[in-house]
PQR file of N, CA, C, O and H, with PARSE charges and radii, in Angstrom:
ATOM      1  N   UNK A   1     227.186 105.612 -41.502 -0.4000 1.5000
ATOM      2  CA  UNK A   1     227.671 104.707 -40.451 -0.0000 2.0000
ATOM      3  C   UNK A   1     226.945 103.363 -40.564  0.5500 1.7000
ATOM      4  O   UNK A   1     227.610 102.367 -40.281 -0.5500 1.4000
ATOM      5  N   UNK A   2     225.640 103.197 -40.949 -0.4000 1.5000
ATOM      6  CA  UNK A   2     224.766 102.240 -40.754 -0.0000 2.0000
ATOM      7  C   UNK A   2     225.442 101.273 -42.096  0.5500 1.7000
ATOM      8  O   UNK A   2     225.823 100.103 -42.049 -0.5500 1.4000
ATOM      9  H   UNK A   2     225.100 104.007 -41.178  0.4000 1.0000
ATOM     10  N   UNK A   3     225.433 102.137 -43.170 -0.4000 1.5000
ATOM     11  CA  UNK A   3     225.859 101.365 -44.252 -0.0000 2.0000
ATOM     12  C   UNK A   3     227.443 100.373 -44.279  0.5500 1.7000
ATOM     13  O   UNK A   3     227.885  99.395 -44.882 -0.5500 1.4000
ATOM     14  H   UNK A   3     225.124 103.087 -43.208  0.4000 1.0000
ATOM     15  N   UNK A   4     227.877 101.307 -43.261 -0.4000 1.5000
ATOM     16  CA  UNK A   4     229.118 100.868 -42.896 -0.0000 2.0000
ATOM     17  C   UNK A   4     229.457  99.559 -42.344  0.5500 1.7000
ATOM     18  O   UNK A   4     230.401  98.834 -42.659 -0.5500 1.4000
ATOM     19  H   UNK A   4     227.517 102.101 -42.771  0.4000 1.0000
ATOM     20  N   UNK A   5     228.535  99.364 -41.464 -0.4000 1.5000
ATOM     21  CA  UNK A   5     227.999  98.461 -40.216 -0.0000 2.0000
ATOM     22  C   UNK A   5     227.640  97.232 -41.095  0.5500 1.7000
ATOM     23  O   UNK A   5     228.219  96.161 -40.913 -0.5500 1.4000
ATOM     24  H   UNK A   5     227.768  99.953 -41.209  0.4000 1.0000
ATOM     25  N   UNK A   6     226.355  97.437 -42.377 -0.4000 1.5000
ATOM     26  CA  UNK A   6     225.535  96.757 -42.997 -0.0000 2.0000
ATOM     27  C   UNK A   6     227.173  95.876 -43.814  0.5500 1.7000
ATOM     28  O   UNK A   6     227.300  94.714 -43.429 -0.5500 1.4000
ATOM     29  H   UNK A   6     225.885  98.307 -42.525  0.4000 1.0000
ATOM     30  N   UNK A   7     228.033  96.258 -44.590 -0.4000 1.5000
ATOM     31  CA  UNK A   7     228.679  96.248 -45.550 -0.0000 2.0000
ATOM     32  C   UNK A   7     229.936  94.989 -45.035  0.5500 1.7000
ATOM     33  O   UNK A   7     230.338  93.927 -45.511 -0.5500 1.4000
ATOM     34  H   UNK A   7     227.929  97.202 -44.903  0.4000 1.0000
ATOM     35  N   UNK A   8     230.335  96.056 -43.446 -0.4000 1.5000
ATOM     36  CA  UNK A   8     231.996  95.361 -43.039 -0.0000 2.0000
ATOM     37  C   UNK A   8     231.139  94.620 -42.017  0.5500 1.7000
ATOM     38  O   UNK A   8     229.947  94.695 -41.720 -0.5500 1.4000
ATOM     39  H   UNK A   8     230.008  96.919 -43.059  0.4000 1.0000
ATOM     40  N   UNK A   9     232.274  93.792 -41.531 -0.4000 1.5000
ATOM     41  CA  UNK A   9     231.989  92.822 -40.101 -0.0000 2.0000
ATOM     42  C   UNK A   9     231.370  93.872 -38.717  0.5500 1.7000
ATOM     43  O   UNK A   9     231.706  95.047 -38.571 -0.5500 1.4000
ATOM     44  H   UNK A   9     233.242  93.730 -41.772  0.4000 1.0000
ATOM     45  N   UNK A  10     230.605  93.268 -37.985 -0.4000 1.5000
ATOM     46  CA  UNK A  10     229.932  93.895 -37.054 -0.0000 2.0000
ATOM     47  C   UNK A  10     232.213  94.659 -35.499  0.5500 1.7000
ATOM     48  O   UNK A  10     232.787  95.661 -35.073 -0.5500 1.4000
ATOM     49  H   UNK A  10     230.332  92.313 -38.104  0.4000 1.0000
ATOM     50  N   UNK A  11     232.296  93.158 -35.510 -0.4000 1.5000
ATOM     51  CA  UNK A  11     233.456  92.840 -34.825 -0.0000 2.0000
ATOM     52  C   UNK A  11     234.644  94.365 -35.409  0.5500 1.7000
ATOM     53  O   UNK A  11     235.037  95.237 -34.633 -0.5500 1.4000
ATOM     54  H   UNK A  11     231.830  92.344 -35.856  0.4000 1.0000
ATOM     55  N   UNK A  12     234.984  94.300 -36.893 -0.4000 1.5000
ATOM     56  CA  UNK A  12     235.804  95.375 -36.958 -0.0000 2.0000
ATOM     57  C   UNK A  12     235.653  95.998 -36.294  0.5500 1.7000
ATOM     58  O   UNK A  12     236.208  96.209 -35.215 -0.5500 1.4000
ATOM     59  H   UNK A  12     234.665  93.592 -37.523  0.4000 1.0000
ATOM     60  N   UNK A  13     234.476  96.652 -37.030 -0.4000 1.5000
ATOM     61  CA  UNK A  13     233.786  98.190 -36.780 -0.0000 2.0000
ATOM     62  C   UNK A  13     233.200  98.465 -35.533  0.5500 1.7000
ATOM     63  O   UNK A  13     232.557  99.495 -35.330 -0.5500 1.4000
ATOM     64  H   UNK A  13     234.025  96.481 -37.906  0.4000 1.0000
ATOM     65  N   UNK A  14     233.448  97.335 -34.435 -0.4000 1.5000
ATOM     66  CA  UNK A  14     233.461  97.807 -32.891 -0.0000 2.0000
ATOM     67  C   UNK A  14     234.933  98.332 -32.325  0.5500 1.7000
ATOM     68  O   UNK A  14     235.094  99.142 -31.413 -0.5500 1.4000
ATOM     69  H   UNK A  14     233.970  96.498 -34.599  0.4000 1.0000
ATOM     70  N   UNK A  15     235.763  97.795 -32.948 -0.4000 1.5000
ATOM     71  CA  UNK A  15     236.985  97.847 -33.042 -0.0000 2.0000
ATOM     72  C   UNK A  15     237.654  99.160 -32.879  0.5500 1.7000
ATOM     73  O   UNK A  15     238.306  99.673 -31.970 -0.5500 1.4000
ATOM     74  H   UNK A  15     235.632  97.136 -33.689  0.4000 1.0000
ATOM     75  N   UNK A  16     237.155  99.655 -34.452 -0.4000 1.5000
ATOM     76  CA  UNK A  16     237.118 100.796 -35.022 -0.0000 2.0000
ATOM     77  C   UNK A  16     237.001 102.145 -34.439  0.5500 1.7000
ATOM     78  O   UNK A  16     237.703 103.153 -34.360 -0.5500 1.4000
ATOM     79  H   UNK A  16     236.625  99.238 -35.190  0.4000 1.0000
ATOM     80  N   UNK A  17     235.797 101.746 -34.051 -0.4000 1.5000
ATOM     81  CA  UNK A  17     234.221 103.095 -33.230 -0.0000 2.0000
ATOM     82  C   UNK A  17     235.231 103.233 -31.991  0.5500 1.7000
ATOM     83  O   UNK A  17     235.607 104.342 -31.611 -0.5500 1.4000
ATOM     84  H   UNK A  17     235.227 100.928 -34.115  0.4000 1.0000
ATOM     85  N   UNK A  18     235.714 101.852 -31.289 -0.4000 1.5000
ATOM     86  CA  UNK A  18     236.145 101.934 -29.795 -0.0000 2.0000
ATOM     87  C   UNK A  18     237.678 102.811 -29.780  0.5500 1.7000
ATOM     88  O   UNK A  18     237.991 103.663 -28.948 -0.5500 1.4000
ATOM     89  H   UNK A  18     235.409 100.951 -31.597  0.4000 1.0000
ATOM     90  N   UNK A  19     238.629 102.270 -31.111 -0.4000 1.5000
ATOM     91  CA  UNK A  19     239.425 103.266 -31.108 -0.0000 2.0000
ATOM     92  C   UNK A  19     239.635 105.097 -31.290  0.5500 1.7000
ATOM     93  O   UNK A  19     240.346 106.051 -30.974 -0.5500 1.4000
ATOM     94  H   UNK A  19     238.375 101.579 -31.787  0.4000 1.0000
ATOM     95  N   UNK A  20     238.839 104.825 -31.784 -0.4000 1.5000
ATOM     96  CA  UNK A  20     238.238 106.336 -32.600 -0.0000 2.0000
ATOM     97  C   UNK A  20     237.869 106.756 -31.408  0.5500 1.7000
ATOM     98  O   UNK A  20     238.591 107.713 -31.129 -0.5500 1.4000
ATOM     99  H   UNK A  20     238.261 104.050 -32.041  0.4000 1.0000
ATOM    100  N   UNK A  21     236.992 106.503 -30.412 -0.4000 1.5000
ATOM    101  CA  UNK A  21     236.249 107.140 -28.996 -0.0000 2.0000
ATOM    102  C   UNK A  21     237.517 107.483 -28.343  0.5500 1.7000
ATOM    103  O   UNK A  21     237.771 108.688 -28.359 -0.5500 1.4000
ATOM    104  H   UNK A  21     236.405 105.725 -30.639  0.4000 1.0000
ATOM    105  N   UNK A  22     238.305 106.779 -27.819 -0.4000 1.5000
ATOM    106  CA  UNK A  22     240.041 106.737 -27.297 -0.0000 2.0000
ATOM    107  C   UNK A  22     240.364 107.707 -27.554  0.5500 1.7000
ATOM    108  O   UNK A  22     240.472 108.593 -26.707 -0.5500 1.4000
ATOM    109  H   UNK A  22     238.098 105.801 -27.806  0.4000 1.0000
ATOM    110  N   UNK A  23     240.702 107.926 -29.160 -0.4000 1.5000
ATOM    111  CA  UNK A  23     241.263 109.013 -29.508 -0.0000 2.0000
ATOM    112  C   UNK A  23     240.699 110.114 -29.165  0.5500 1.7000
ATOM    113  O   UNK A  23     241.279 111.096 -28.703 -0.5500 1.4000
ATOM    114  H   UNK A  23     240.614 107.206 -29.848  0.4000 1.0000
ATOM    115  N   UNK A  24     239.939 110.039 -29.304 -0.4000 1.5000
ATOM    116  CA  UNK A  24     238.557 111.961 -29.051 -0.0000 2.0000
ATOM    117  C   UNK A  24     238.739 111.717 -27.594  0.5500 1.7000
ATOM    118  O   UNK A  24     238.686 112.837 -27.087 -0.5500 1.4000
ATOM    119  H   UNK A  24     239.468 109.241 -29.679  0.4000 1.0000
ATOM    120  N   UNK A  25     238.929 110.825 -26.650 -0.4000 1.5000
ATOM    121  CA  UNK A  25     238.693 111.502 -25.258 -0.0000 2.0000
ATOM    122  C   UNK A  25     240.253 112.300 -25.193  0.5500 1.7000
ATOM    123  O   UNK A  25     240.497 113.367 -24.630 -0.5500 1.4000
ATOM    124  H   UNK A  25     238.972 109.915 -27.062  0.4000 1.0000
ATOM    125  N   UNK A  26     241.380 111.256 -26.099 -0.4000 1.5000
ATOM    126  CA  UNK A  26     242.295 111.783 -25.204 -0.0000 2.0000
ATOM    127  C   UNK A  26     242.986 112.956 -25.886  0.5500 1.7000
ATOM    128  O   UNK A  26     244.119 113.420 -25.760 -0.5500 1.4000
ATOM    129  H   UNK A  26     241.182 110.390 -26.557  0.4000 1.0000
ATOM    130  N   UNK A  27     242.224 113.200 -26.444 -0.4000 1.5000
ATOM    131  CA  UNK A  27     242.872 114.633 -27.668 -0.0000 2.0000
ATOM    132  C   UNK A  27     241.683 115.746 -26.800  0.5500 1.7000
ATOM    133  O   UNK A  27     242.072 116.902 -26.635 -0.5500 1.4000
ATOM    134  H   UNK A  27     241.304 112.822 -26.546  0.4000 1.0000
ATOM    135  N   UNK A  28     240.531 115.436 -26.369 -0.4000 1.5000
ATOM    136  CA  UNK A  28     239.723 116.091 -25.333 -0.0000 2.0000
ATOM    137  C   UNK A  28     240.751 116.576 -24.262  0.5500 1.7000
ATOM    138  O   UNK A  28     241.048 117.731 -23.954 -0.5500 1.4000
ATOM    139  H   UNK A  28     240.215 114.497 -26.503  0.4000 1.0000
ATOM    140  N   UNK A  29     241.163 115.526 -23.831 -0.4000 1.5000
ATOM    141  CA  UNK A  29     242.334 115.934 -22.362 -0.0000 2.0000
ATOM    142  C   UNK A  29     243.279 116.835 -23.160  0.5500 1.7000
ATOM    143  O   UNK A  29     243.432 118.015 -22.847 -0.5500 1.4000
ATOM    144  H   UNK A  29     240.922 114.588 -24.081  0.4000 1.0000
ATOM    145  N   UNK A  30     243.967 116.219 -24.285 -0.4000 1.5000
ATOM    146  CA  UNK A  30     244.827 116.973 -24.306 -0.0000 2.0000
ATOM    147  C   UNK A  30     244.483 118.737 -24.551  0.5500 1.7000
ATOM    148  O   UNK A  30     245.136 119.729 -24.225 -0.5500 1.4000
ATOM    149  H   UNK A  30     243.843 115.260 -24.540  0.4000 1.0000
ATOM    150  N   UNK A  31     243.273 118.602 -25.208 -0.4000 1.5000
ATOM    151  CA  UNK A  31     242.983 120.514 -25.282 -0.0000 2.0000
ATOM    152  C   UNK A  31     242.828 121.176 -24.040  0.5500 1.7000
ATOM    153  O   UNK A  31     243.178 122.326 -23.776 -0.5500 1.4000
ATOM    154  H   UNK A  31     242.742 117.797 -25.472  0.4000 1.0000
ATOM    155  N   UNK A  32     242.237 120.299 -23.252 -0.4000 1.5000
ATOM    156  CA  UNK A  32     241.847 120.698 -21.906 -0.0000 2.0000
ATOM    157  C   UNK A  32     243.032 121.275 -21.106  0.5500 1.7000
ATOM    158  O   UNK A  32     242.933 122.292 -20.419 -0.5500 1.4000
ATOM    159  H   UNK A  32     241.952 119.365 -23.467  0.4000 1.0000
ATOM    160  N   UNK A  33     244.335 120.440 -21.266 -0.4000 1.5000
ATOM    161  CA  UNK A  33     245.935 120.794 -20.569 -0.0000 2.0000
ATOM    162  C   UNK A  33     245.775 121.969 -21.220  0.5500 1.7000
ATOM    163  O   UNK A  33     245.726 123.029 -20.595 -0.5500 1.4000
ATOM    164  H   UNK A  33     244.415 119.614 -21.824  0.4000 1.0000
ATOM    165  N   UNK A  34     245.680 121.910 -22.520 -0.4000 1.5000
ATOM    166  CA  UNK A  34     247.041 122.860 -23.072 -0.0000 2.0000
ATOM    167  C   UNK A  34     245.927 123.835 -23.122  0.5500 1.7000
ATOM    168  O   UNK A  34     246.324 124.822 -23.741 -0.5500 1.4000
ATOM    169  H   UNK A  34     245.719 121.049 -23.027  0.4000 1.0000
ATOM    170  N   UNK A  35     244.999 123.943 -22.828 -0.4000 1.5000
ATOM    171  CA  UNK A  35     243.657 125.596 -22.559 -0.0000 2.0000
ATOM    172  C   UNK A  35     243.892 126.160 -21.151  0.5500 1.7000
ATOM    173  O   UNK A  35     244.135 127.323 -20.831 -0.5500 1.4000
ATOM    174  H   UNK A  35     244.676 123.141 -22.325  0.4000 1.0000
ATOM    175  N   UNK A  36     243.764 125.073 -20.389 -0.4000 1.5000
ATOM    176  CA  UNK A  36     244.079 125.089 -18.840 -0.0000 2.0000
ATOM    177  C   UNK A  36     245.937 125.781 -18.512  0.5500 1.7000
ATOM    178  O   UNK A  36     246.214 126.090 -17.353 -0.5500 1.4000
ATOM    179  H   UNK A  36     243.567 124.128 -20.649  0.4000 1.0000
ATOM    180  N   UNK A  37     246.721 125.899 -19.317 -0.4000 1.5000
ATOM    181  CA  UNK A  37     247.899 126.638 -19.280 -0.0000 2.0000
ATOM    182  C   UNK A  37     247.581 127.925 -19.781  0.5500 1.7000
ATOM    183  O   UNK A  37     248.452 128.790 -19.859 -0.5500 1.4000
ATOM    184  H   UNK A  37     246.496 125.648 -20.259  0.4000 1.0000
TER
END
């Protein structure tokens, strides 16, 4: 990750990290529905 950081623009790879978090919460919810049925 660090090398990642070191290599590309700081700006992408906030970008990036922030979409990626999005995704994992809402794929979180979604297991949560479909466990909770």
């Amino acid at each position: 990750m660090t090398s990642m950081h070191h290599s590309g623009s700081g700006r992408s790879f906030s970008q990036v990290s922030g979409a990626a978090m999005v995704l994992i919460a809402v794929l979180l919810c979604v297991e949560q529905l479909l466990a909770f049925r």
